[in-house]
N, CA, C and O atoms as a DFTB+ gen file, in Angstrom:
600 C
 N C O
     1  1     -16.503      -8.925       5.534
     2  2     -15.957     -10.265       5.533
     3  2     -15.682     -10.694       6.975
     4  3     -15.167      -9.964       7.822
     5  1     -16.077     -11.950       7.161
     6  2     -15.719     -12.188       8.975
     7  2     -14.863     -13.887       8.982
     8  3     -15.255     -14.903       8.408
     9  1     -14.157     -13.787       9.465
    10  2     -12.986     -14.852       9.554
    11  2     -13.758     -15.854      10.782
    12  3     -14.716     -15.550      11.493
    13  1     -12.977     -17.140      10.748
    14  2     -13.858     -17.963      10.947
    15  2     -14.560     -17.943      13.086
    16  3     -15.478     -18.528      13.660
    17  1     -13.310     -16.786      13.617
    18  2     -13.823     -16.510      14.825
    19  2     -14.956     -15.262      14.675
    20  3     -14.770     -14.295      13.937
    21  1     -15.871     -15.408      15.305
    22  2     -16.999     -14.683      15.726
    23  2     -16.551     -13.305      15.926
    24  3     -15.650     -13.125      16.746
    25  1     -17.135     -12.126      15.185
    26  2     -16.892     -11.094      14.804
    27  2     -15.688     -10.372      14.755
    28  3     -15.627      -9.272      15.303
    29  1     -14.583     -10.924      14.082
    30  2     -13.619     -10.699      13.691
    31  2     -13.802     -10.258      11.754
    32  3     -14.045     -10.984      10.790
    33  1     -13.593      -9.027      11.844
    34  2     -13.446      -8.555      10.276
    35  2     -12.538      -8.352       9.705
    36  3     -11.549      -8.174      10.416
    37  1     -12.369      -8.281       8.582
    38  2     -11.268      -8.334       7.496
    39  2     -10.914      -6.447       7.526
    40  3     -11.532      -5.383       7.484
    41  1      -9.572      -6.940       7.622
    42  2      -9.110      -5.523       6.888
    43  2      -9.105      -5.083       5.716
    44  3      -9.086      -5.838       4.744
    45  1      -9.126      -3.407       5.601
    46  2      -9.011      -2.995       4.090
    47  2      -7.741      -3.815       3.439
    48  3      -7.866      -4.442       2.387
    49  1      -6.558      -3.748       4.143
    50  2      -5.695      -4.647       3.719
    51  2      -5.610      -6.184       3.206
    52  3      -5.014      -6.611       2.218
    53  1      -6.323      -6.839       4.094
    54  2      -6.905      -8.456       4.257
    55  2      -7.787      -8.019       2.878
    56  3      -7.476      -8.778       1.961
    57  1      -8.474      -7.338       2.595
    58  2      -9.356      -7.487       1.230
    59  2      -8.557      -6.966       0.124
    60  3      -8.865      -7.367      -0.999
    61  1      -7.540      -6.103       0.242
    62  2      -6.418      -5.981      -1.271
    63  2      -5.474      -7.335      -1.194
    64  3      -5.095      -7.837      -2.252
    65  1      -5.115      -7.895       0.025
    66  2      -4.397      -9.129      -0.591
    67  2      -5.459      -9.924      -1.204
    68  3      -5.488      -9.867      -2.434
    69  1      -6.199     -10.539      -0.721
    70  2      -7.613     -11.020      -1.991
    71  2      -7.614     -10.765      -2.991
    72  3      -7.814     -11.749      -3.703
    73  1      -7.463      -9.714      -3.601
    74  2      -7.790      -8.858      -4.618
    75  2      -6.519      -9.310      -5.561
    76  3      -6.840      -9.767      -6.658
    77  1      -4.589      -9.207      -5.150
    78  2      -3.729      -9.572      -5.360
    79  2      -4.360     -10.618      -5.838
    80  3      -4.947     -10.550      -6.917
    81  1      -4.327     -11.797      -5.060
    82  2      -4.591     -13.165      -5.344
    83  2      -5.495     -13.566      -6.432
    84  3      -5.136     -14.115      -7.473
    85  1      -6.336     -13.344      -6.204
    86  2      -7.252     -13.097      -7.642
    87  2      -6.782     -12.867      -9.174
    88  3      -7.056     -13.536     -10.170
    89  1      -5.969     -11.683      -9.037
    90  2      -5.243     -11.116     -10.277
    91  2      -4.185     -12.152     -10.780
    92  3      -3.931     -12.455     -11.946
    93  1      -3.532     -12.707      -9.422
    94  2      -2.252     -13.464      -9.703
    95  2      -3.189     -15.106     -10.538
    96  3      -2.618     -15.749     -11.418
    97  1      -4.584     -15.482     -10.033
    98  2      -5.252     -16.651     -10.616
    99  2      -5.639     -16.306     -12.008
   100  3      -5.815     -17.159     -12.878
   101  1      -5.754     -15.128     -12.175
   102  2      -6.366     -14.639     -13.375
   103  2      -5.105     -15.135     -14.286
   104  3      -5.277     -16.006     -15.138
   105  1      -3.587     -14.422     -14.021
   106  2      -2.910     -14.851     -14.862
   107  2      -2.661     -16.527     -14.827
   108  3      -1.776     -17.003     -15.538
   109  1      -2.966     -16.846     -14.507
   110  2      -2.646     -18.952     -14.407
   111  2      -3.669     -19.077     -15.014
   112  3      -3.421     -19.995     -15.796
   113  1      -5.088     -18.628     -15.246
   114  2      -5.917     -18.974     -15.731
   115  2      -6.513     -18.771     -17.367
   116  3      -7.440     -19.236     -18.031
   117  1      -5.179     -17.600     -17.618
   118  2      -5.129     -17.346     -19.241
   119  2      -4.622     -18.516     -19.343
   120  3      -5.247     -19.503     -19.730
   121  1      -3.143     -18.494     -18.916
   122  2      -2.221     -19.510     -19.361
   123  2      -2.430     -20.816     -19.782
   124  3      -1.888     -21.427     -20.703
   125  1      -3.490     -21.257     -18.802
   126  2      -4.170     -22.688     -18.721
   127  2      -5.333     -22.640     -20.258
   128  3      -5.287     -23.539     -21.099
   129  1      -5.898     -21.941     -20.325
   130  2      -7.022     -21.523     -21.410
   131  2      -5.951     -21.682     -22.453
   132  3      -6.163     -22.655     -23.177
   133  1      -4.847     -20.995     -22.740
   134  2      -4.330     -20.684     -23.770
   135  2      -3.298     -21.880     -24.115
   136  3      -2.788     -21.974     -25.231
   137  1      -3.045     -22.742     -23.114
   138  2      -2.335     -23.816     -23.305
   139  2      -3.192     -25.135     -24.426
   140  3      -4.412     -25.219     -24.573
   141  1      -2.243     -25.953     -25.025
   142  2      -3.003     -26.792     -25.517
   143  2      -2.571     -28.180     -24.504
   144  3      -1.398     -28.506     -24.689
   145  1      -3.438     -29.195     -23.298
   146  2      -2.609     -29.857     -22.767
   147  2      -3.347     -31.264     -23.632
   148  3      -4.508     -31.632     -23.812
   149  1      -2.178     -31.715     -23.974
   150  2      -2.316     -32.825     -24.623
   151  2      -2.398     -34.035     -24.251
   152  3      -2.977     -34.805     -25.017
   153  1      -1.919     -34.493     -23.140
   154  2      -2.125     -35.313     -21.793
   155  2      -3.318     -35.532     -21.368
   156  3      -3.642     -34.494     -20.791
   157  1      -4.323     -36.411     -21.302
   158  2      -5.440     -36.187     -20.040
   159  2      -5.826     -34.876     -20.300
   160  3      -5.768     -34.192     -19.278
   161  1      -6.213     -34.247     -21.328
   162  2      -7.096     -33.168     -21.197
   163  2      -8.249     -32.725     -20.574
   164  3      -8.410     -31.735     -19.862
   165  1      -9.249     -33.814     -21.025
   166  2     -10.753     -33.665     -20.463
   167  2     -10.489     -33.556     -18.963
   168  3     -10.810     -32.526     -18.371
   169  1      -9.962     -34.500     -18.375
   170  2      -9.828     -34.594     -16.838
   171  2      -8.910     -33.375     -16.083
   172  3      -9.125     -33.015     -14.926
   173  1      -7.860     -32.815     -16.943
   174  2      -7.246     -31.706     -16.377
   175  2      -8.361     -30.569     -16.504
   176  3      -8.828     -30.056     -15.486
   177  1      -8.804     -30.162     -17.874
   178  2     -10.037     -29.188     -17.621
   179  2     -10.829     -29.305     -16.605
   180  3     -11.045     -28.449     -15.748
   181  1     -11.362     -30.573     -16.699
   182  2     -12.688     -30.841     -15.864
   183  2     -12.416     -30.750     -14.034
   184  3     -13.270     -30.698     -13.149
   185  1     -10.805     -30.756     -13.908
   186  2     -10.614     -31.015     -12.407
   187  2      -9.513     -29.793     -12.164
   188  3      -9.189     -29.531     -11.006
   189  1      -9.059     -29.199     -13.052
   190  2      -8.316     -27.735     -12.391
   191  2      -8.846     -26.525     -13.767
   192  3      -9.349     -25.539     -13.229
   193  1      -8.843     -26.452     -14.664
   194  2      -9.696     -25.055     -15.286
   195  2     -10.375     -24.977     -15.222
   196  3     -10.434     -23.820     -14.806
   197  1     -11.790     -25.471     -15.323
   198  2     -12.940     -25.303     -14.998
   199  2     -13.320     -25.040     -13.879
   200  3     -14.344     -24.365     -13.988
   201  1     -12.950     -25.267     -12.405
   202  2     -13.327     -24.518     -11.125
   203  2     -12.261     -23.822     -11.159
   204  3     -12.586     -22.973     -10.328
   205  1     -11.453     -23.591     -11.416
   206  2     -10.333     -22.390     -11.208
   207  2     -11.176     -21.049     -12.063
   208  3     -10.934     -19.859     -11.865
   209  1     -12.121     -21.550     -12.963
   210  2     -12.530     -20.534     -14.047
   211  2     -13.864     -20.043     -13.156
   212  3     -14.412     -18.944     -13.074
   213  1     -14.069     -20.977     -12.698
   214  2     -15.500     -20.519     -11.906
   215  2     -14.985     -20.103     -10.322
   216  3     -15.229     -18.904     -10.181
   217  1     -14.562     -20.485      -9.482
   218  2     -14.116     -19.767      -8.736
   219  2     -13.712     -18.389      -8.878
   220  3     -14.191     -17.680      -7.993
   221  1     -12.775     -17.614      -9.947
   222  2     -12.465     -16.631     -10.254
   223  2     -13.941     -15.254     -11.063
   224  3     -13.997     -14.070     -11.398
   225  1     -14.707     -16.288     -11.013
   226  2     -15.946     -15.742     -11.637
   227  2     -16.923     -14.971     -10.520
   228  3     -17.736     -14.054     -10.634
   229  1     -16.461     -15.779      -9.380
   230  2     -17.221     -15.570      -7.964
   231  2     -16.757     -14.487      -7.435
   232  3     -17.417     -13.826      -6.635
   233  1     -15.211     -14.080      -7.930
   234  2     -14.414     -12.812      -7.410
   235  2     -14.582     -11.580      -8.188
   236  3     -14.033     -10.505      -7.946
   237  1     -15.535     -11.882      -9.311
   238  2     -15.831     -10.515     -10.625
   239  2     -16.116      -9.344      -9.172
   240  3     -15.184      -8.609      -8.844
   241  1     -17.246      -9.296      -8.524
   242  2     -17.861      -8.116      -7.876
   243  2     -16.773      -7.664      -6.479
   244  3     -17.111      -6.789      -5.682
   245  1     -15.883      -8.176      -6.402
   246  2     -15.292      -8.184      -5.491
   247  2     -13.617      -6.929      -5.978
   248  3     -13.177      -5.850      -5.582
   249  1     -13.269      -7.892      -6.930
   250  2     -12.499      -7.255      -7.959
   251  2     -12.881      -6.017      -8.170
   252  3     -12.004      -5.215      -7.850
   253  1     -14.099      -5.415      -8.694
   254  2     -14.453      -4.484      -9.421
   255  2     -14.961      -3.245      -8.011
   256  3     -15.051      -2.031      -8.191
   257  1     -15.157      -3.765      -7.040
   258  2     -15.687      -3.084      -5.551
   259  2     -14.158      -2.398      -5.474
   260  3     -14.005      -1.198      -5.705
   261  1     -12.754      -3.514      -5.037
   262  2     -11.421      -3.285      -4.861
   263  2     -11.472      -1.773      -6.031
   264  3     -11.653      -0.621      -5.636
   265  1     -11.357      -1.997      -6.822
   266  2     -10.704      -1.022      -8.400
   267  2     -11.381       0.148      -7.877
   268  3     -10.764       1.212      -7.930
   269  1     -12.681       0.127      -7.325
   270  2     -13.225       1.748      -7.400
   271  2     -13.220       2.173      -6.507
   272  3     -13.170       3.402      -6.469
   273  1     -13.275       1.345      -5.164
   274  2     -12.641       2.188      -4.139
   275  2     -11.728       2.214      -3.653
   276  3     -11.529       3.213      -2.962
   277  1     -10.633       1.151      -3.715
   278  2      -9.344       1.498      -2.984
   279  2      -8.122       2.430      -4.320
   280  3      -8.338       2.606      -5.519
   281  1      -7.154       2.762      -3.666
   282  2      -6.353       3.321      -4.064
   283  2      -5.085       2.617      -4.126
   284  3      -4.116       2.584      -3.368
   285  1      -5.417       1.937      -5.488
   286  2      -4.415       0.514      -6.030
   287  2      -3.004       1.341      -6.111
   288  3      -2.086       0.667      -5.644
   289  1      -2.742       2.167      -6.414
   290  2      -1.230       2.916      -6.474
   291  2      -0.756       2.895      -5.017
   292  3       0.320       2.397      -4.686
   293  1      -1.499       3.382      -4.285
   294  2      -0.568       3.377      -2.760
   295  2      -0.797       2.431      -2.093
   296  3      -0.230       2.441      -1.001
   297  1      -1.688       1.220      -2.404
   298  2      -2.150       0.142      -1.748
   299  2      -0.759      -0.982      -2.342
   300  3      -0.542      -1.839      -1.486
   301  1      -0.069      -1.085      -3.269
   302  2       0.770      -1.220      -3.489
   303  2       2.163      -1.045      -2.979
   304  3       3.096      -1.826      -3.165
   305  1       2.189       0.180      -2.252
   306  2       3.400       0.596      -1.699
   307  2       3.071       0.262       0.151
   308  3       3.939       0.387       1.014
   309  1       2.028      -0.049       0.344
   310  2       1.642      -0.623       1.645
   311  2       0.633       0.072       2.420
   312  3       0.050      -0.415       3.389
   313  1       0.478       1.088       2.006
   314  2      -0.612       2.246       2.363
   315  2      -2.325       2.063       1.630
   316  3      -2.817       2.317       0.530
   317  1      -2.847       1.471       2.967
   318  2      -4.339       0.957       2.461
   319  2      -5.175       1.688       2.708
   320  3      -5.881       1.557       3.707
   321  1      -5.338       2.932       1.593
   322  2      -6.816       3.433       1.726
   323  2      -7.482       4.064       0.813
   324  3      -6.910       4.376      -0.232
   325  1      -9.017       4.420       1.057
   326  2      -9.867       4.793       0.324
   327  2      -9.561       5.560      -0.830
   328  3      -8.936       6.550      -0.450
   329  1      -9.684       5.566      -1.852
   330  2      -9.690       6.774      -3.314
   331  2     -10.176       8.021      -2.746
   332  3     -11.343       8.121      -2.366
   333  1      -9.124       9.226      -2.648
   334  2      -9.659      10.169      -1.910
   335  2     -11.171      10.938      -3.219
   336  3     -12.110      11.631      -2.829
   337  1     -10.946      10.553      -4.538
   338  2     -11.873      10.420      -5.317
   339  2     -13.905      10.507      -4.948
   340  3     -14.867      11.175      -5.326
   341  1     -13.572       9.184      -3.855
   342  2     -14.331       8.760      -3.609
   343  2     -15.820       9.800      -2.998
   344  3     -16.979       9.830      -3.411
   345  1     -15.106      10.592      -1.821
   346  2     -15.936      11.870      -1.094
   347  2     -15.192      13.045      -1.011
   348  3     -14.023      13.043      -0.624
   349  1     -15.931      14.275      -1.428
   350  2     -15.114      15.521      -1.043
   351  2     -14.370      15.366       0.234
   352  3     -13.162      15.591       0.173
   353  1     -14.941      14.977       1.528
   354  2     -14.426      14.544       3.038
   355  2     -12.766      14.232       2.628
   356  3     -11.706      14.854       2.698
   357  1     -13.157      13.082       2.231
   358  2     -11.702      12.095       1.584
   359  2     -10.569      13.275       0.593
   360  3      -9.382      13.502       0.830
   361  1     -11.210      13.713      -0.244
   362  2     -10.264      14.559      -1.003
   363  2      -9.983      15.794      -0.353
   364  3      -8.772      16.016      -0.374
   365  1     -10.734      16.801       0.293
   366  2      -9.723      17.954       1.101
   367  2      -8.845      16.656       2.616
   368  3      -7.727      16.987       3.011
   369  1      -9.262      15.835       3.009
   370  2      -7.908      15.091       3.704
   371  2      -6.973      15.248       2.872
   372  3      -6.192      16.199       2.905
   373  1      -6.952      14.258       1.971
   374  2      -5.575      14.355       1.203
   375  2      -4.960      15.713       1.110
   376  3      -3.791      15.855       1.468
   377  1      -5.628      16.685       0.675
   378  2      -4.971      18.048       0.375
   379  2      -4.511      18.450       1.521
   380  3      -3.421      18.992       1.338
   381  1      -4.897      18.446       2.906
   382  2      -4.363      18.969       3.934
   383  2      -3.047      17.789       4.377
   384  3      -2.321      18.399       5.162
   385  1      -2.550      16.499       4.182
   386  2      -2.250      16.078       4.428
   387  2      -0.898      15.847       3.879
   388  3       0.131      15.497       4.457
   389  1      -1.249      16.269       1.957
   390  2      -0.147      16.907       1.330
   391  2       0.723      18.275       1.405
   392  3       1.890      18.551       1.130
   393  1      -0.449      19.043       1.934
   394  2       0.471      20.604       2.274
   395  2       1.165      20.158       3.685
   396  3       2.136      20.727       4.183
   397  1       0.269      18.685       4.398
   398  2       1.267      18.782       5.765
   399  2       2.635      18.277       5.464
   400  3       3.611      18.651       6.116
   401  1       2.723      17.295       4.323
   402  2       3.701      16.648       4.293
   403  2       5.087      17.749       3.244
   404  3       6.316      17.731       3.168
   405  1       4.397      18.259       2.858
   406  2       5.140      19.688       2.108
   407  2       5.507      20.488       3.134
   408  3       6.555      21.048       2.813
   409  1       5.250      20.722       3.912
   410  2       6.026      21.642       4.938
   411  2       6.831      20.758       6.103
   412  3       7.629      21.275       6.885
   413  1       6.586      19.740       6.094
   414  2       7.599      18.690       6.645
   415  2       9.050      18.166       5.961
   416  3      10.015      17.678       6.548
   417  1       8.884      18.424       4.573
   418  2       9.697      18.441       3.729
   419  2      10.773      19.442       3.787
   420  3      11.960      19.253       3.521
   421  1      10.187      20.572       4.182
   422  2      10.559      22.166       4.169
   423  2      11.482      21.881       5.317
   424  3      12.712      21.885       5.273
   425  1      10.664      21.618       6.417
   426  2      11.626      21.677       7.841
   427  2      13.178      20.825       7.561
   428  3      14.327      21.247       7.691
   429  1      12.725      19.622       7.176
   430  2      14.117      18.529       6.717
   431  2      14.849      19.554       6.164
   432  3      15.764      19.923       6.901
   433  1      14.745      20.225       4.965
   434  2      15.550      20.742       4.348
   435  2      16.232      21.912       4.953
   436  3      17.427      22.117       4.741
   437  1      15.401      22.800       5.812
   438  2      16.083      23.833       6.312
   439  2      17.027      23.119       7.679
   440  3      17.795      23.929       8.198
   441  1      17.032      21.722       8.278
   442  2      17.494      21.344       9.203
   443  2      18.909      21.088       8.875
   444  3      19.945      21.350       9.485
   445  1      18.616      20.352       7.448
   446  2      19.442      19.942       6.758
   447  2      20.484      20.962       6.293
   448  3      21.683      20.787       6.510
   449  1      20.158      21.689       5.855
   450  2      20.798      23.243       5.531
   451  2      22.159      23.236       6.733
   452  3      23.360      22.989       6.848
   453  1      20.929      23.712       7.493
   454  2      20.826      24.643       9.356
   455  2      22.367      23.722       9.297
   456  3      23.376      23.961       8.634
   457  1      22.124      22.770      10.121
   458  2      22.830      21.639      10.330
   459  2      24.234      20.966       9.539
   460  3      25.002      20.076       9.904
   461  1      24.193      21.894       8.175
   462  2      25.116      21.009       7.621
   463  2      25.475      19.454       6.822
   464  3      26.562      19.130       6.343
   465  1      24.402      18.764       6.847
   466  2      24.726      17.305       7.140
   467  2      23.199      16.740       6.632
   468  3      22.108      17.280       6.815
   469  1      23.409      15.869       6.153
   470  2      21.893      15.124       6.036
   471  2      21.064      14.406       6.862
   472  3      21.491      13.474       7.544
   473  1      19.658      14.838       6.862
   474  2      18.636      14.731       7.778
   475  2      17.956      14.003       7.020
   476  3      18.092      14.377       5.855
   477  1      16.969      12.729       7.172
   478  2      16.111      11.862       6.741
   479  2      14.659      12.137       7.388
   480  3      14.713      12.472       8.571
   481  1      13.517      12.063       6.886
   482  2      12.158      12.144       7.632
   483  2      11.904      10.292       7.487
   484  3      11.638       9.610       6.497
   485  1      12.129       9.898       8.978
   486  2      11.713       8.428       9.155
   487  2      10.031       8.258       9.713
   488  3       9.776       9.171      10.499
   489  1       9.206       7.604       9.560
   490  2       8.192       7.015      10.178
   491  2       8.330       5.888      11.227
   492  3       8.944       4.828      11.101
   493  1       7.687       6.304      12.199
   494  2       7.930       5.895      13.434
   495  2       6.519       5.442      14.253
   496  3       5.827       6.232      14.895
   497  1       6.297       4.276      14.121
   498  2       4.931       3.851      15.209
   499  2       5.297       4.669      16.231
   500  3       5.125       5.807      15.795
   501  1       5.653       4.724      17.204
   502  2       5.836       4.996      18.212
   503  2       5.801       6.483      18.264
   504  3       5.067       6.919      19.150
   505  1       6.553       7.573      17.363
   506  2       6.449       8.908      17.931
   507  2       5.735       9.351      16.324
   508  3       5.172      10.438      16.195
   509  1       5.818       8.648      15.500
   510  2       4.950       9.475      14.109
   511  2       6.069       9.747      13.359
   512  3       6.949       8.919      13.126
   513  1       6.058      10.930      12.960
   514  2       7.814      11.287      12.524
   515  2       8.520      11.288      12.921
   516  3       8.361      11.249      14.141
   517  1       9.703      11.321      12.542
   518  2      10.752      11.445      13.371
   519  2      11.719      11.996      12.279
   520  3      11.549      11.588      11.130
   521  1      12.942      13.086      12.591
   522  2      14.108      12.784      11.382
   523  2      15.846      12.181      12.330
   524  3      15.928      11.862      13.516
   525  1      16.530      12.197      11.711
   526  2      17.615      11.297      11.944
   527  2      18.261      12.036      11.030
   528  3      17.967      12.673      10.018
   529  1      19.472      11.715      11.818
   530  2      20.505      12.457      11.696
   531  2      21.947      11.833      12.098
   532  3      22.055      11.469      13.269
   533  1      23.164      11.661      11.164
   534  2      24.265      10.473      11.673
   535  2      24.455      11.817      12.844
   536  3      24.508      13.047      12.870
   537  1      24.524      10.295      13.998
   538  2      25.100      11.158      15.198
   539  2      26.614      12.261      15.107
   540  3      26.485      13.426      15.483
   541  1      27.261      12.027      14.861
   542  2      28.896      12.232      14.432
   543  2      28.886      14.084      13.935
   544  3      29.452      15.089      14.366
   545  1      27.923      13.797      12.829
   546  2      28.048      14.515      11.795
   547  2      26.554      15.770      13.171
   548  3      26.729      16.902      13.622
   549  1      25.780      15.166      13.284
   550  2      24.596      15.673      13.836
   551  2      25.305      16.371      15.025
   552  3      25.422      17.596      15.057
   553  1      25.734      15.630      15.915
   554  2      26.344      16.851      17.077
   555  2      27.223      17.229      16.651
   556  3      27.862      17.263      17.703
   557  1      28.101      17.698      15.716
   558  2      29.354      18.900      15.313
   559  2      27.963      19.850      14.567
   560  3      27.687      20.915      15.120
   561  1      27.253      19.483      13.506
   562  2      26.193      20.699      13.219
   563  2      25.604      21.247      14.663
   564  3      25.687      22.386      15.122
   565  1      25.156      20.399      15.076
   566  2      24.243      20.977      16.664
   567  2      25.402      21.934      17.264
   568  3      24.812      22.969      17.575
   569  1      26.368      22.032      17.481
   570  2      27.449      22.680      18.235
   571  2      27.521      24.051      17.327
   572  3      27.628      25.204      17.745
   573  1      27.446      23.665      16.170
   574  2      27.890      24.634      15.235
   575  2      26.514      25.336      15.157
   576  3      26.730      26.525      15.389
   577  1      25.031      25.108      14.905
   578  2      23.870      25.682      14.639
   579  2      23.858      26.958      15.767
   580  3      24.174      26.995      16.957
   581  1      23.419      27.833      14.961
   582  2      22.390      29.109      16.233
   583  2      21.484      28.547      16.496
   584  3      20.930      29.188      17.389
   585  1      20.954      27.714      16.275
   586  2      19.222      27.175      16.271
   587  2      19.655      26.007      17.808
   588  3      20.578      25.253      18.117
   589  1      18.438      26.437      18.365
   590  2      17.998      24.874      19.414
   591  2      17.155      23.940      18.796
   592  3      16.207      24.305      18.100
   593  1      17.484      22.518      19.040
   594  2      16.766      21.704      18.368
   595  2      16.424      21.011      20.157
   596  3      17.100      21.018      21.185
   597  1      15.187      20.529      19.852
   598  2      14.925      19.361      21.081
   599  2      14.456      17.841      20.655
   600  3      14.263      16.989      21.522
């Protein structure tokens, strides 16, 4: 997909909000079908259901591209990507990415332990992970830990 400046492409993201949008016309477009409008009918069909019905008709292959390859569960929670389904490549990622995030889990908890006090695993543009820790509570554990933390 290319936006109206010269080779500028759509994101995987930019193509699930599409996809949203679509779904959200789909439901206005039962509604409208299923309505009886008694008013100016012919002219309401003829000038908003009927291209709303065909427009949405134009989005069938688009729709159905979205469903099989993206990964509508985490594309939802803001995380846009491929069905690890899709290629073995794609599916041992995920698996290494889940045992990474399983032993990241591990560390929180033993910090958490270590420490006394509750530790959070935040995401961070800037450094990737990160965990956090209420300061207060975090330097009396740090004082108190055998462990060096940096």
């Amino acid at each position: 997909m290319y936006s109206e400046k010269k080779g500028v492409q759509a994101t995987l993201q930019d193509v699930f909000k599409v996809y949203q949008l679509v779904q959200s016309l789909r439901v206005v477009d039962e509604i409208l079908s299923g309505s009886s409008y008694k008013i100016h009918a012919k002219a309401f069909k003829s000038s908003v259901h009927t291209p709303l019905s065909q427009c949405l008709a134009d989005f069938e292959r688009l729709e159905e591209l979205v469903e099989k390859m993206v990964d509508i569960e985490k594309a939802q929670k803001g995380d846009y990507l491929i069905r690890s389904s899709y290629s073995q490549e794609l599916s041992d990622l995920e698996e290494q990415m889940d045992s990474i995030r399983k032993q990241m889990d591990q560390v929180v908890r033993e910090t958490s332990s270590d420490l006394n006090c509750g530790v959070s695993l935040q995401e961070n543009n800037t450094h990737g992970y990160v965990m956090e820790v209420d300061k207060k509570k975090g330097d009396e554990g740090l004082r108190k830990s055998r462990q060096t933390y940096k």
